[in-house]
PyMOL Python script that loads the backbone (N, CA, C, O; Angstrom):
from pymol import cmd

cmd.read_pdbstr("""\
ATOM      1  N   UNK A   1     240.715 -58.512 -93.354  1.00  0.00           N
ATOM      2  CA  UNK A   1     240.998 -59.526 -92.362  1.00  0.00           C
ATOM      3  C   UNK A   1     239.718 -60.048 -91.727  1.00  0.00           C
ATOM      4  O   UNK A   1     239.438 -61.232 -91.538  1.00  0.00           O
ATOM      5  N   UNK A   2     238.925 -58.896 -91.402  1.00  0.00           N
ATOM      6  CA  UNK A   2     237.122 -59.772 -90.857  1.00  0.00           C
ATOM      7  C   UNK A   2     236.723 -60.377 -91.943  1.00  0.00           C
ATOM      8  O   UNK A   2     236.179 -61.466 -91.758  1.00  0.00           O
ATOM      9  N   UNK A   3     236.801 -60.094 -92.767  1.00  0.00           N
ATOM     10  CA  UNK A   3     236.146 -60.511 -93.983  1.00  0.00           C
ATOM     11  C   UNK A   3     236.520 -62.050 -94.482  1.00  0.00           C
ATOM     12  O   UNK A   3     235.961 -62.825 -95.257  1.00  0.00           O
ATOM     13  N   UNK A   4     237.907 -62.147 -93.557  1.00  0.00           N
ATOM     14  CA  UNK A   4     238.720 -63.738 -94.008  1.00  0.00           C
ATOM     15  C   UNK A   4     238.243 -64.756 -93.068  1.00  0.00           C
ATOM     16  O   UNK A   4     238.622 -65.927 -93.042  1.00  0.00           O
ATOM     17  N   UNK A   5     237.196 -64.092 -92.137  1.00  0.00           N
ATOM     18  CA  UNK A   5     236.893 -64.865 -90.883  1.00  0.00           C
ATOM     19  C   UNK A   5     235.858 -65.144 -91.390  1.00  0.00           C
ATOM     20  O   UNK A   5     235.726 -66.266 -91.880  1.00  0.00           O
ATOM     21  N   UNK A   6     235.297 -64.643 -91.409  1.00  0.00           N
ATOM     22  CA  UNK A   6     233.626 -65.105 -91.868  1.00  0.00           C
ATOM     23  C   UNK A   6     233.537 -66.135 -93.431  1.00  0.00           C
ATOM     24  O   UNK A   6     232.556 -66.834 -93.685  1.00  0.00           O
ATOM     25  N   UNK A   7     234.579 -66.044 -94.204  1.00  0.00           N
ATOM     26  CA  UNK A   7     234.243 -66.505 -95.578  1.00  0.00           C
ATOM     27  C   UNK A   7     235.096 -68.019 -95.737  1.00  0.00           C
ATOM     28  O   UNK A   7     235.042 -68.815 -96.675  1.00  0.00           O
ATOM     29  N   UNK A   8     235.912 -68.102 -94.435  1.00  0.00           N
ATOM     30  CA  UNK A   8     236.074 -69.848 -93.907  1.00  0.00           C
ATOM     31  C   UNK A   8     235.745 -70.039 -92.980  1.00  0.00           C
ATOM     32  O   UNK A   8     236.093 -69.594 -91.887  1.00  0.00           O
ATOM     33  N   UNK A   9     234.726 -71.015 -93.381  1.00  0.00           N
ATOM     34  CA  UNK A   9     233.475 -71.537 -92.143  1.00  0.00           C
ATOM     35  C   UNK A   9     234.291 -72.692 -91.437  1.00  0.00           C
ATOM     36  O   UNK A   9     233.997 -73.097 -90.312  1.00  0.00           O
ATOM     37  N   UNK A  10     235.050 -73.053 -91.981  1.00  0.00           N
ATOM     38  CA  UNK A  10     235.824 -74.527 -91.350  1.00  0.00           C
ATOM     39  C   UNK A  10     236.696 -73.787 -90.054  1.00  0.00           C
ATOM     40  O   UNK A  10     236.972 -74.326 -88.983  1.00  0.00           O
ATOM     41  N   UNK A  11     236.964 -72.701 -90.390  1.00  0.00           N
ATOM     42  CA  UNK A  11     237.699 -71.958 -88.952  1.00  0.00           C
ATOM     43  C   UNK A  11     236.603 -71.444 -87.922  1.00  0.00           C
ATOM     44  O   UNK A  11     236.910 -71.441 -86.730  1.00  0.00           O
ATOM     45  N   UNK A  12     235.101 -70.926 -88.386  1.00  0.00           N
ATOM     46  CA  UNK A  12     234.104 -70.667 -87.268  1.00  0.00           C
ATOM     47  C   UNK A  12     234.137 -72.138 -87.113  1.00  0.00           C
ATOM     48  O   UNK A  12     234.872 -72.389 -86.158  1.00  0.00           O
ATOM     49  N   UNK A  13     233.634 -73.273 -87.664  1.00  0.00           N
ATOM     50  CA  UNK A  13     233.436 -74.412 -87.183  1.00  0.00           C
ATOM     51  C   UNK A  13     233.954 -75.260 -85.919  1.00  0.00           C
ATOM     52  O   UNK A  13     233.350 -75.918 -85.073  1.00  0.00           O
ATOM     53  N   UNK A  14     235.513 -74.942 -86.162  1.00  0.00           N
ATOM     54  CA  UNK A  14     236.522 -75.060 -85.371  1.00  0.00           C
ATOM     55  C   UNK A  14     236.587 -74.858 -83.960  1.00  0.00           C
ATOM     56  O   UNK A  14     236.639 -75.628 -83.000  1.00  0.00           O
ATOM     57  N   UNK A  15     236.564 -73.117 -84.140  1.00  0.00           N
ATOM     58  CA  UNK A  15     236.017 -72.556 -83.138  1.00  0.00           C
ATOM     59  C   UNK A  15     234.767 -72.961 -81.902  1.00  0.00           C
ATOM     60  O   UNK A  15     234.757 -73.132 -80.683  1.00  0.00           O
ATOM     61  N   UNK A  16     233.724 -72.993 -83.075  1.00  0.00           N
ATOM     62  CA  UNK A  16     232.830 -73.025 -82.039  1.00  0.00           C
ATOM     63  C   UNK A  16     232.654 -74.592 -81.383  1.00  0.00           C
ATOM     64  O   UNK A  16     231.966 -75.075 -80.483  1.00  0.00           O
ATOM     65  N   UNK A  17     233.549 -75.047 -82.234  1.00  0.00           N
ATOM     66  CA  UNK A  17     233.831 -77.208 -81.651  1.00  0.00           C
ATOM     67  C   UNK A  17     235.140 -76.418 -80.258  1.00  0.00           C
ATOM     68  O   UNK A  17     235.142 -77.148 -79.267  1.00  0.00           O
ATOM     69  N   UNK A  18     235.676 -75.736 -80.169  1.00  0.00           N
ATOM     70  CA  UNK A  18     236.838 -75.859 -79.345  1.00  0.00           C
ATOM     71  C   UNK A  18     235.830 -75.032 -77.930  1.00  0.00           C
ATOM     72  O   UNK A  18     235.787 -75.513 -76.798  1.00  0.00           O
ATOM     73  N   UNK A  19     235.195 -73.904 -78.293  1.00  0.00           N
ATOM     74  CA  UNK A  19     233.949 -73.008 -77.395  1.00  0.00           C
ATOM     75  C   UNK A  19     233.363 -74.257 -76.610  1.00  0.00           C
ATOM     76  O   UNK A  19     233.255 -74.203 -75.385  1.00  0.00           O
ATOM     77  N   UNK A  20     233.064 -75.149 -77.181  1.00  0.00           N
ATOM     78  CA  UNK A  20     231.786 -76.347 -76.587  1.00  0.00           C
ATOM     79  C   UNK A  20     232.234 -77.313 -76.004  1.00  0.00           C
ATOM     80  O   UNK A  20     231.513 -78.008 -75.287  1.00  0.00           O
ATOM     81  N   UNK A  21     233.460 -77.546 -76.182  1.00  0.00           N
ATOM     82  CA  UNK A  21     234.042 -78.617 -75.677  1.00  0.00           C
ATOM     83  C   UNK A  21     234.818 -78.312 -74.360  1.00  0.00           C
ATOM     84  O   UNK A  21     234.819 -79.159 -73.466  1.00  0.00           O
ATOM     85  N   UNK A  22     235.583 -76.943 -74.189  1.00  0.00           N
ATOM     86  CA  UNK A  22     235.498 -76.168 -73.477  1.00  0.00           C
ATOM     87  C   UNK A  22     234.697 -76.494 -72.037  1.00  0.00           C
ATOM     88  O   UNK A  22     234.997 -77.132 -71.028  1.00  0.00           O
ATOM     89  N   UNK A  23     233.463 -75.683 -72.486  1.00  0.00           N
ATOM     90  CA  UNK A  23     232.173 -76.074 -72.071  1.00  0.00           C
ATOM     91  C   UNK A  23     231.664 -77.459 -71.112  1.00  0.00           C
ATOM     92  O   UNK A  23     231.358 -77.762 -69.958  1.00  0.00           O
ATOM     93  N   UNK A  24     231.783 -77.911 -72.179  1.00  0.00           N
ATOM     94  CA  UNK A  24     231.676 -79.533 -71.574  1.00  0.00           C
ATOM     95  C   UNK A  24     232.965 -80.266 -70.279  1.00  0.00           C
ATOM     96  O   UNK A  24     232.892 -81.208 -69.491  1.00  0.00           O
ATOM     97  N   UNK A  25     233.968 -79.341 -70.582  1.00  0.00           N
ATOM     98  CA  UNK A  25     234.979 -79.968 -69.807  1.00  0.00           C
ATOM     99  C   UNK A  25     234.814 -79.029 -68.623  1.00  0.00           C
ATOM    100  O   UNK A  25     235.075 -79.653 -67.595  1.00  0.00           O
ATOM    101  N   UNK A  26     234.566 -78.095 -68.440  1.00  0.00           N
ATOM    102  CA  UNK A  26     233.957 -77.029 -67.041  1.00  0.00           C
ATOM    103  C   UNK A  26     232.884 -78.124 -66.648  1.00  0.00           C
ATOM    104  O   UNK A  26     232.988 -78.904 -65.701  1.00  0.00           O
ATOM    105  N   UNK A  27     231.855 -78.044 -67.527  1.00  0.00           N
ATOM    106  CA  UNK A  27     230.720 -78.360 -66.881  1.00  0.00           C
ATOM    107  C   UNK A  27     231.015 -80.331 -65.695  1.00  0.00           C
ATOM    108  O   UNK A  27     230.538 -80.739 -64.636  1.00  0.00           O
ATOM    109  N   UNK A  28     232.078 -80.959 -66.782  1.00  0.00           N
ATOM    110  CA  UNK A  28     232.117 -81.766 -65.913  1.00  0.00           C
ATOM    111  C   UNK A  28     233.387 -81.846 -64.986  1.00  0.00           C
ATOM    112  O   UNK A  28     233.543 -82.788 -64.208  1.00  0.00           O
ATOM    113  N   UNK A  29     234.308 -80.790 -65.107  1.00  0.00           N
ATOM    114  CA  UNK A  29     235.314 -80.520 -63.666  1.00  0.00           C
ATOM    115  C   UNK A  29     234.235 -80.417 -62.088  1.00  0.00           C
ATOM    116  O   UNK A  29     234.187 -80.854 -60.938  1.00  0.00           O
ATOM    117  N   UNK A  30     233.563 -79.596 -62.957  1.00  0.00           N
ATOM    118  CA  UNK A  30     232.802 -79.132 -61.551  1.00  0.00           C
ATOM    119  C   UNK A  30     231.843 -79.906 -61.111  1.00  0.00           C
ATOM    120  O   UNK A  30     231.474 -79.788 -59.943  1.00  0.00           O
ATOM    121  N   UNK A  31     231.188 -80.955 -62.067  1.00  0.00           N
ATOM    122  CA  UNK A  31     230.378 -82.237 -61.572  1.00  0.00           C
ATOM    123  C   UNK A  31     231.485 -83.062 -60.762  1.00  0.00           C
ATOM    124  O   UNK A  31     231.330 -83.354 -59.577  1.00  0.00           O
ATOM    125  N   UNK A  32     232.386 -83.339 -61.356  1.00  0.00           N
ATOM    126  CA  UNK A  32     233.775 -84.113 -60.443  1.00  0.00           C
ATOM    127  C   UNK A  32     233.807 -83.238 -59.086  1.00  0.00           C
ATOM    128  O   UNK A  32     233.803 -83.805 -57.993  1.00  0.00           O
ATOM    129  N   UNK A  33     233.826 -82.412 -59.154  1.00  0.00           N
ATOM    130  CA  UNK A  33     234.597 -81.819 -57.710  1.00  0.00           C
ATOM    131  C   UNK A  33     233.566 -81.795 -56.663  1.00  0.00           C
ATOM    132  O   UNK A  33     233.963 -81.829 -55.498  1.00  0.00           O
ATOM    133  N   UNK A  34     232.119 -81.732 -56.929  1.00  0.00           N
ATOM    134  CA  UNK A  34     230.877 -81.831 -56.323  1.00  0.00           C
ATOM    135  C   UNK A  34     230.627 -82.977 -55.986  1.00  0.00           C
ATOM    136  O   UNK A  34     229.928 -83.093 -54.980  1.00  0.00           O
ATOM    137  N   UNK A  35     231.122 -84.313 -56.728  1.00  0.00           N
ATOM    138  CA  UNK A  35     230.940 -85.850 -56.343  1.00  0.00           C
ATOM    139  C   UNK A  35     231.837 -85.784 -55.280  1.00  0.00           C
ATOM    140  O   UNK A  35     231.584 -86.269 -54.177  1.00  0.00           O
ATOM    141  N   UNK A  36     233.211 -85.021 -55.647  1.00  0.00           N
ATOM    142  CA  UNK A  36     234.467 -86.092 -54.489  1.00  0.00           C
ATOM    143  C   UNK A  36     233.842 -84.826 -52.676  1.00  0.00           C
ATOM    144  O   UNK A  36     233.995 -85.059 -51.477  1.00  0.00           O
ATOM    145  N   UNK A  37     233.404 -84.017 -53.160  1.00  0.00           N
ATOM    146  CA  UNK A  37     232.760 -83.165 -51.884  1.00  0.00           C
ATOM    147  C   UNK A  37     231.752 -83.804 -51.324  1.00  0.00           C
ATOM    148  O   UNK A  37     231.614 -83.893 -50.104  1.00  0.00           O
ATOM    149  N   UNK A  38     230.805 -84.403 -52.354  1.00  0.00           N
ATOM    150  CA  UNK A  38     229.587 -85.329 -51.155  1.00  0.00           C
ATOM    151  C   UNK A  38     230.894 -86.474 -50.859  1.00  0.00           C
ATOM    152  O   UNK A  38     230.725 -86.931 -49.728  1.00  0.00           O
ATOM    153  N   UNK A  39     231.481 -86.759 -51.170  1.00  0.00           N
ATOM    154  CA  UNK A  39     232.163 -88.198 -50.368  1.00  0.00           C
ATOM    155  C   UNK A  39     233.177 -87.641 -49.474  1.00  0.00           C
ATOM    156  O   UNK A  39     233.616 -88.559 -48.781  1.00  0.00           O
ATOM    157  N   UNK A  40     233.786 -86.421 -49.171  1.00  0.00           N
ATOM    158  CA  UNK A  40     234.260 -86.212 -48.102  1.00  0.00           C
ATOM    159  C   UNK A  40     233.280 -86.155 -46.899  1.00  0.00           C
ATOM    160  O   UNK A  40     233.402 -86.437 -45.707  1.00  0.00           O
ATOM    161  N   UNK A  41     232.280 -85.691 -47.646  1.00  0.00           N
ATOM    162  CA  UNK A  41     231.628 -84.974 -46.283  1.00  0.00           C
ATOM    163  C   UNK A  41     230.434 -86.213 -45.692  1.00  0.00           C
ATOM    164  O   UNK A  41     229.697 -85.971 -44.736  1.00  0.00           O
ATOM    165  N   UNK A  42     230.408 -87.676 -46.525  1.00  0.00           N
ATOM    166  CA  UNK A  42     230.153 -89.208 -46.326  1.00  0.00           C
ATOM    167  C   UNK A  42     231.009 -89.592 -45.216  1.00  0.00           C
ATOM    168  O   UNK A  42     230.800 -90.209 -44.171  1.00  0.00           O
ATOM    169  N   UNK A  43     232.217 -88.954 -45.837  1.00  0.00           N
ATOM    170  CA  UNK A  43     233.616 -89.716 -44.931  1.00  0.00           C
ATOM    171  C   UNK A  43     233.699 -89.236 -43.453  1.00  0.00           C
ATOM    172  O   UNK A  43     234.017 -90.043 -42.580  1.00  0.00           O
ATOM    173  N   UNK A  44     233.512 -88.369 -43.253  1.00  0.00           N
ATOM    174  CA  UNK A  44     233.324 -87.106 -42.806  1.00  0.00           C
ATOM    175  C   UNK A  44     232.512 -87.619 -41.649  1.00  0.00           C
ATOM    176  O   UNK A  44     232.970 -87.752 -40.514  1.00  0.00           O
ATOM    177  N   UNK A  45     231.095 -87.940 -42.059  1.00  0.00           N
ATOM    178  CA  UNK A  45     229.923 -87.899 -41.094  1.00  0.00           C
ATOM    179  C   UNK A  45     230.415 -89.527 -40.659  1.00  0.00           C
ATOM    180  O   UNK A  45     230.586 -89.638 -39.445  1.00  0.00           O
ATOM    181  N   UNK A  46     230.606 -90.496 -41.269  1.00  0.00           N
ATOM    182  CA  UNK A  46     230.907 -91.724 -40.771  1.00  0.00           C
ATOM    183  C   UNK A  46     232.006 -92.090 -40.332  1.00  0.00           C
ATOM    184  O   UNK A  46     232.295 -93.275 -40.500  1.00  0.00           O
ATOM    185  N   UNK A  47     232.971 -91.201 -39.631  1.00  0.00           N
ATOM    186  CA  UNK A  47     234.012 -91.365 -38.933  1.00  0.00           C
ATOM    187  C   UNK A  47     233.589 -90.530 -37.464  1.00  0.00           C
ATOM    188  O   UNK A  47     233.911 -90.838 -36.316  1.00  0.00           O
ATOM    189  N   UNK A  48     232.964 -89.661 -37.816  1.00  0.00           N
ATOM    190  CA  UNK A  48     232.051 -89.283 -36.505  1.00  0.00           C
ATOM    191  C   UNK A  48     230.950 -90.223 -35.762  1.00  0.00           C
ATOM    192  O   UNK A  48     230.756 -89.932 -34.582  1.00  0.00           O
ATOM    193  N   UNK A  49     230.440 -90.965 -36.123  1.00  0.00           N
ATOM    194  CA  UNK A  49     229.084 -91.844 -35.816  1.00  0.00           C
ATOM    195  C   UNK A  49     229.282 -92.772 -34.930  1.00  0.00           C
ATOM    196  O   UNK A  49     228.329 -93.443 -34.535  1.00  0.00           O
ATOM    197  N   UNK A  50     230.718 -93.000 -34.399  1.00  0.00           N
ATOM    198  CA  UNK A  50     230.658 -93.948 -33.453  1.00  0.00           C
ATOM    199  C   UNK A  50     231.421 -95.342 -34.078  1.00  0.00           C
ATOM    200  O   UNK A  50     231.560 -95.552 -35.283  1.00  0.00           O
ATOM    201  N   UNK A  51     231.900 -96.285 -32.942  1.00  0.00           N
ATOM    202  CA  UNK A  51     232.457 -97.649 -33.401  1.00  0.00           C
ATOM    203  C   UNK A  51     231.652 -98.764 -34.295  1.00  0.00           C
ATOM    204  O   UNK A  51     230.782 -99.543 -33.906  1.00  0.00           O
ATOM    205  N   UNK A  52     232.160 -98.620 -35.512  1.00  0.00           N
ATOM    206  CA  UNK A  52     231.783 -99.680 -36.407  1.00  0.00           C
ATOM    207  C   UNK A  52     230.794-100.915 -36.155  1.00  0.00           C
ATOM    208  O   UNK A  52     231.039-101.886 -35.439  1.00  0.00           O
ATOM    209  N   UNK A  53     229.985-100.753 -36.665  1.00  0.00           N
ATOM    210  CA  UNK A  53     228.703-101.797 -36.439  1.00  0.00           C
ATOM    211  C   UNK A  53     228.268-102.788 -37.210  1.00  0.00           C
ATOM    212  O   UNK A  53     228.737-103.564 -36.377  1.00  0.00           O
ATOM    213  N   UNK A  54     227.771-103.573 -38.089  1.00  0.00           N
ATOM    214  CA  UNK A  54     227.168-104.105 -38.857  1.00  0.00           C
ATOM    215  C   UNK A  54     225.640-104.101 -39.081  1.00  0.00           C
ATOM    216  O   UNK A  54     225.172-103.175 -38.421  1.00  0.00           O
ATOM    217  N   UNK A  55     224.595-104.827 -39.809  1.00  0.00           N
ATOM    218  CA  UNK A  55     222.919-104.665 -39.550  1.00  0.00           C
ATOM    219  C   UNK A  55     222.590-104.751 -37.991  1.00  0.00           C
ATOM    220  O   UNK A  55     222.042-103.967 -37.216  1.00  0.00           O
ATOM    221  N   UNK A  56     223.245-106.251 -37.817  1.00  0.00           N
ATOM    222  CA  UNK A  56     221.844-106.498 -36.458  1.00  0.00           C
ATOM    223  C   UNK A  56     222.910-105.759 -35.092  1.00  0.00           C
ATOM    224  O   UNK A  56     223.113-106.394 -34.058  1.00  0.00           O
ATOM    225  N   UNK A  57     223.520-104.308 -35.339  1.00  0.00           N
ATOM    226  CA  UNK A  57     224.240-103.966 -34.235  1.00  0.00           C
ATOM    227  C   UNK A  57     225.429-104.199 -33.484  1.00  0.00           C
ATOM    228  O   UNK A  57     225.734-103.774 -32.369  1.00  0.00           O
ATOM    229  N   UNK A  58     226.025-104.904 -34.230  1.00  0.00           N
ATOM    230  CA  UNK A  58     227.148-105.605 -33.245  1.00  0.00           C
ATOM    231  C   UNK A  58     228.432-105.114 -33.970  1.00  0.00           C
ATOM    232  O   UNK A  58     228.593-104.836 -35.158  1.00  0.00           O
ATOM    233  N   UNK A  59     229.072-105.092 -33.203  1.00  0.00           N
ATOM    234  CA  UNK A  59     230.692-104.934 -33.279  1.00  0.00           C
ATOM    235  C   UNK A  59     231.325-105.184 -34.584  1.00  0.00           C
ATOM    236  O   UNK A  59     230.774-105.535 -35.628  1.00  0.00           O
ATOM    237  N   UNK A  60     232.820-104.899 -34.316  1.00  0.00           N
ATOM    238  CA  UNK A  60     233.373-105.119 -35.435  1.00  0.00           C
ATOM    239  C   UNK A  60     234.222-106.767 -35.280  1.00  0.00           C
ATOM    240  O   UNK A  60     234.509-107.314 -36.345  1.00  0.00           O
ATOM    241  N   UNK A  61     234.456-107.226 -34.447  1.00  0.00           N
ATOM    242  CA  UNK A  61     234.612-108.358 -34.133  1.00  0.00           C
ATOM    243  C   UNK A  61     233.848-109.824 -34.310  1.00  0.00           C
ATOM    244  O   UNK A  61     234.344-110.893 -34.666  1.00  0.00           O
ATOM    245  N   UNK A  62     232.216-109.460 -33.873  1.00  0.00           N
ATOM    246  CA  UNK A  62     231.215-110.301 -34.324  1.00  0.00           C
ATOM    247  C   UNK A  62     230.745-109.992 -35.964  1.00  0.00           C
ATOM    248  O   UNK A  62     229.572-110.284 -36.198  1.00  0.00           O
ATOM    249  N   UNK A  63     231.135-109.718 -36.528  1.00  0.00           N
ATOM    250  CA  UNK A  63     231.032-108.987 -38.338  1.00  0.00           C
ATOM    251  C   UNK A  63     232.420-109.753 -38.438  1.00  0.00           C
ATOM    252  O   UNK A  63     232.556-109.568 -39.647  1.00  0.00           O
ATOM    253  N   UNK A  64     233.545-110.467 -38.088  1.00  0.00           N
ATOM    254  CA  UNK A  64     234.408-110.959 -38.517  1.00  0.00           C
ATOM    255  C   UNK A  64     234.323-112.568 -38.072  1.00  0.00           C
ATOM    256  O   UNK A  64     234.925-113.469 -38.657  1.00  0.00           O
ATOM    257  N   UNK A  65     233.271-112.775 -36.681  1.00  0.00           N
ATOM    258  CA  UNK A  65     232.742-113.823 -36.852  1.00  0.00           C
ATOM    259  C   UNK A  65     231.766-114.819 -37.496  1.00  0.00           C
ATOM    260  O   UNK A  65     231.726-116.021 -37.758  1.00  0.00           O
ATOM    261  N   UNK A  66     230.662-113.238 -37.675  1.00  0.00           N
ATOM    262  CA  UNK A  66     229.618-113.958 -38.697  1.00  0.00           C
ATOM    263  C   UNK A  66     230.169-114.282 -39.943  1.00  0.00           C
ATOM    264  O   UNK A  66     229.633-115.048 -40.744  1.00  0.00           O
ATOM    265  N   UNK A  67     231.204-113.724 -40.106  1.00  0.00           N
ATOM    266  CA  UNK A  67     231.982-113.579 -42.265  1.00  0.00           C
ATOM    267  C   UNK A  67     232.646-114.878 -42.122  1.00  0.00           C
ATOM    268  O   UNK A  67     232.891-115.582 -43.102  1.00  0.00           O
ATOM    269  N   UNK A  68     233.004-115.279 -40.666  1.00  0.00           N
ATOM    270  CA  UNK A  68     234.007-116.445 -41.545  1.00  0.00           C
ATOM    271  C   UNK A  68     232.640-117.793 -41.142  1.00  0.00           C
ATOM    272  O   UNK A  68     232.550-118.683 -41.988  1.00  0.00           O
ATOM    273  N   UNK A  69     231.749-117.871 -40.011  1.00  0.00           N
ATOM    274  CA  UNK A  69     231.149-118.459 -40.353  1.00  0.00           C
ATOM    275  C   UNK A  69     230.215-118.388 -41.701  1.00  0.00           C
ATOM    276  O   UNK A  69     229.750-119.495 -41.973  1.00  0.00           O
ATOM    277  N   UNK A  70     229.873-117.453 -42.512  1.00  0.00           N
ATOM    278  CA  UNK A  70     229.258-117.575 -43.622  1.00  0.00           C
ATOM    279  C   UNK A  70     230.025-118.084 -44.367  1.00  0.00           C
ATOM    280  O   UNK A  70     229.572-119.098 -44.897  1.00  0.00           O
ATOM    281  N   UNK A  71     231.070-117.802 -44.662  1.00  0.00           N
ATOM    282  CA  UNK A  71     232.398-118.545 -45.511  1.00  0.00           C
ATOM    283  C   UNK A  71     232.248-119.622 -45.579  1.00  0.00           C
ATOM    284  O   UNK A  71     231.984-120.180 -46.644  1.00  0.00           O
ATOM    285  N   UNK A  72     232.394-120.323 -44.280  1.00  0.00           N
ATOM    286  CA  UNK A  72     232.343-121.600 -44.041  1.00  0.00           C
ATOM    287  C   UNK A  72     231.135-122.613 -44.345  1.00  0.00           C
ATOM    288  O   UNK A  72     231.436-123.797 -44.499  1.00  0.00           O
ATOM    289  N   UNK A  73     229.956-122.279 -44.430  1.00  0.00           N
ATOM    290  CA  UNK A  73     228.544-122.347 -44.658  1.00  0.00           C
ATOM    291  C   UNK A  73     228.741-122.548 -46.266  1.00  0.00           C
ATOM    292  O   UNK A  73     228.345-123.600 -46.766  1.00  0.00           O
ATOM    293  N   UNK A  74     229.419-121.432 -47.170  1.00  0.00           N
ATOM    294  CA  UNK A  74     229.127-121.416 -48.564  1.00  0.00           C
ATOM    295  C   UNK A  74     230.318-122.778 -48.558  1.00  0.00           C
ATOM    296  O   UNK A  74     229.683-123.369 -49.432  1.00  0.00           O
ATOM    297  N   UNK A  75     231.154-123.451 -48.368  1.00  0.00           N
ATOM    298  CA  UNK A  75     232.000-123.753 -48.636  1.00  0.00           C
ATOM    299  C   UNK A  75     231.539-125.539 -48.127  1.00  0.00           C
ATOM    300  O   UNK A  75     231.995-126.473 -48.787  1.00  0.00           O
ATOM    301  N   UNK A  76     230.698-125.775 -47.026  1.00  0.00           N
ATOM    302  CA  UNK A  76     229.690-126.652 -47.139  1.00  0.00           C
ATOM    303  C   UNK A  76     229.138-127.255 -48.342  1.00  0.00           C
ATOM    304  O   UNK A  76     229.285-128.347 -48.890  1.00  0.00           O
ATOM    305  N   UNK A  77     228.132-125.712 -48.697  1.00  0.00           N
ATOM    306  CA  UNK A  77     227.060-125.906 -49.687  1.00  0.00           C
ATOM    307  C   UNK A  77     227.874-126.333 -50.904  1.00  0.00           C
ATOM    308  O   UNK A  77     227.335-127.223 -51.562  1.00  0.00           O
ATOM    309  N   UNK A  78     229.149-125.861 -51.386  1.00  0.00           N
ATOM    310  CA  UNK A  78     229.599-126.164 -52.641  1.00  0.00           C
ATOM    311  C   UNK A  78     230.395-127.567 -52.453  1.00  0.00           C
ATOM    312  O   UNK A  78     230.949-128.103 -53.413  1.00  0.00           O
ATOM    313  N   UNK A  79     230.412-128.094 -51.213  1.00  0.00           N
ATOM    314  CA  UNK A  79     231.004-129.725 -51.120  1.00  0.00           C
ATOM    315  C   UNK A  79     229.637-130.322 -51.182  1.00  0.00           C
ATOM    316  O   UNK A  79     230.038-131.477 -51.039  1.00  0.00           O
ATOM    317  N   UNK A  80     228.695-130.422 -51.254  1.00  0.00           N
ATOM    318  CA  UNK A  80     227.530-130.816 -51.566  1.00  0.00           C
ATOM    319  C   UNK A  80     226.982-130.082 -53.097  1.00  0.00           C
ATOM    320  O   UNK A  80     226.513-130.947 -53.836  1.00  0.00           O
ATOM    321  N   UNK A  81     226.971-129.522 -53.338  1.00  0.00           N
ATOM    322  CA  UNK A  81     226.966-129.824 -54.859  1.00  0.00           C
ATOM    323  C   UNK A  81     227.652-130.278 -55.751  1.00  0.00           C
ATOM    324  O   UNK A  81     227.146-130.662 -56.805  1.00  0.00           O
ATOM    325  N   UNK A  82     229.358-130.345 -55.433  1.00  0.00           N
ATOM    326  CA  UNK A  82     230.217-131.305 -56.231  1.00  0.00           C
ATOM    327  C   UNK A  82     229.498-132.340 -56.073  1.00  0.00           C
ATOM    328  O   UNK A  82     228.750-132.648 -57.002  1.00  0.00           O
ATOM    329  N   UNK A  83     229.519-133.010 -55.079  1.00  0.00           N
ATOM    330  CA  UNK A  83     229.184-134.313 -54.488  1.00  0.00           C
ATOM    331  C   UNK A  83     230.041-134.551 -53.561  1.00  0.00           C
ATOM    332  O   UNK A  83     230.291-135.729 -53.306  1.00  0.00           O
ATOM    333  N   UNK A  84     230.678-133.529 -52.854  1.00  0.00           N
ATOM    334  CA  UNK A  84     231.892-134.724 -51.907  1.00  0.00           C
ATOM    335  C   UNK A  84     231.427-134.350 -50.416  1.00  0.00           C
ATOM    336  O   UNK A  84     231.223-133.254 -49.893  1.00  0.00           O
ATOM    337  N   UNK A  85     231.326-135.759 -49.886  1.00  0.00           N
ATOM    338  CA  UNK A  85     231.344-135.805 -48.141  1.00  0.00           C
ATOM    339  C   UNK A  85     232.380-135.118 -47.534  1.00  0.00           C
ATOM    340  O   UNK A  85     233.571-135.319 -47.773  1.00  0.00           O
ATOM    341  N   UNK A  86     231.846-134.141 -46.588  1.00  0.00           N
ATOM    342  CA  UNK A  86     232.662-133.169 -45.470  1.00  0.00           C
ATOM    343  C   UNK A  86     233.303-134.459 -44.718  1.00  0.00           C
ATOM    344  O   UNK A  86     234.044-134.303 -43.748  1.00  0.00           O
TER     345      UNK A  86
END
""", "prot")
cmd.dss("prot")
cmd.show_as("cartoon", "prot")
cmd.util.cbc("prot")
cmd.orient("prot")
C-alpha cells in the first residue's frame, strides 16, 4: 500500500496542489481579516474625532454649500463650451 503511494506521482501531485492551495487560502483569510480590522479601527478613530469637517475647517453644512456651488460652476463651464448663453 506505501509502495502504491509513491509509484503514482499524479496522486503526490495532487496532493501537494491541494497542501498549497490550502496554504494560499489561510494565508489570504487572514490578510482579509487584518484589512477589515485596520478599517474598523479607521471607523473607529473617526467617529471619535469630533463633528464632521471638510479641508478649510468648516462644517458639514458649508461642505453642502460649497458642493452645490461647485456644481453649479461646472455646469456654467459646460454651457460655455457647448456654446449656449446662461
Amino acid at each position: 500500500m506505501i509502495d502504491a503511494l509513491f509509484v503514482e506521482p499524479t496522486l503526490v501531485i495532487a496532493a501537494t496542489c491541494l497542501v498549497g492551495l490550502c496554504v494560499v487560502a489561510f494565508a489570504l483569510l487572514r490578510g482579509w481579516q487584518g484589512w477589515l480590522e485596520l478599517k474598523r479601527q479607521e471607523l473607529d478613530r473617526a467617529g471619535h474625532s469630533g463633528p464632521a469637517e471638510i479641508e478649510g475647517g468648516a462644517g458639514v453644512g458649508a461642505a453642502r454649500i460649497e458642493l452645490a456651488d461647485l456644481k453649479e460652476r461646472i455646469r456654467k463651464l459646460e454651457a460655455i463650451a457647448s456654446g449656449v448663453e446662461l
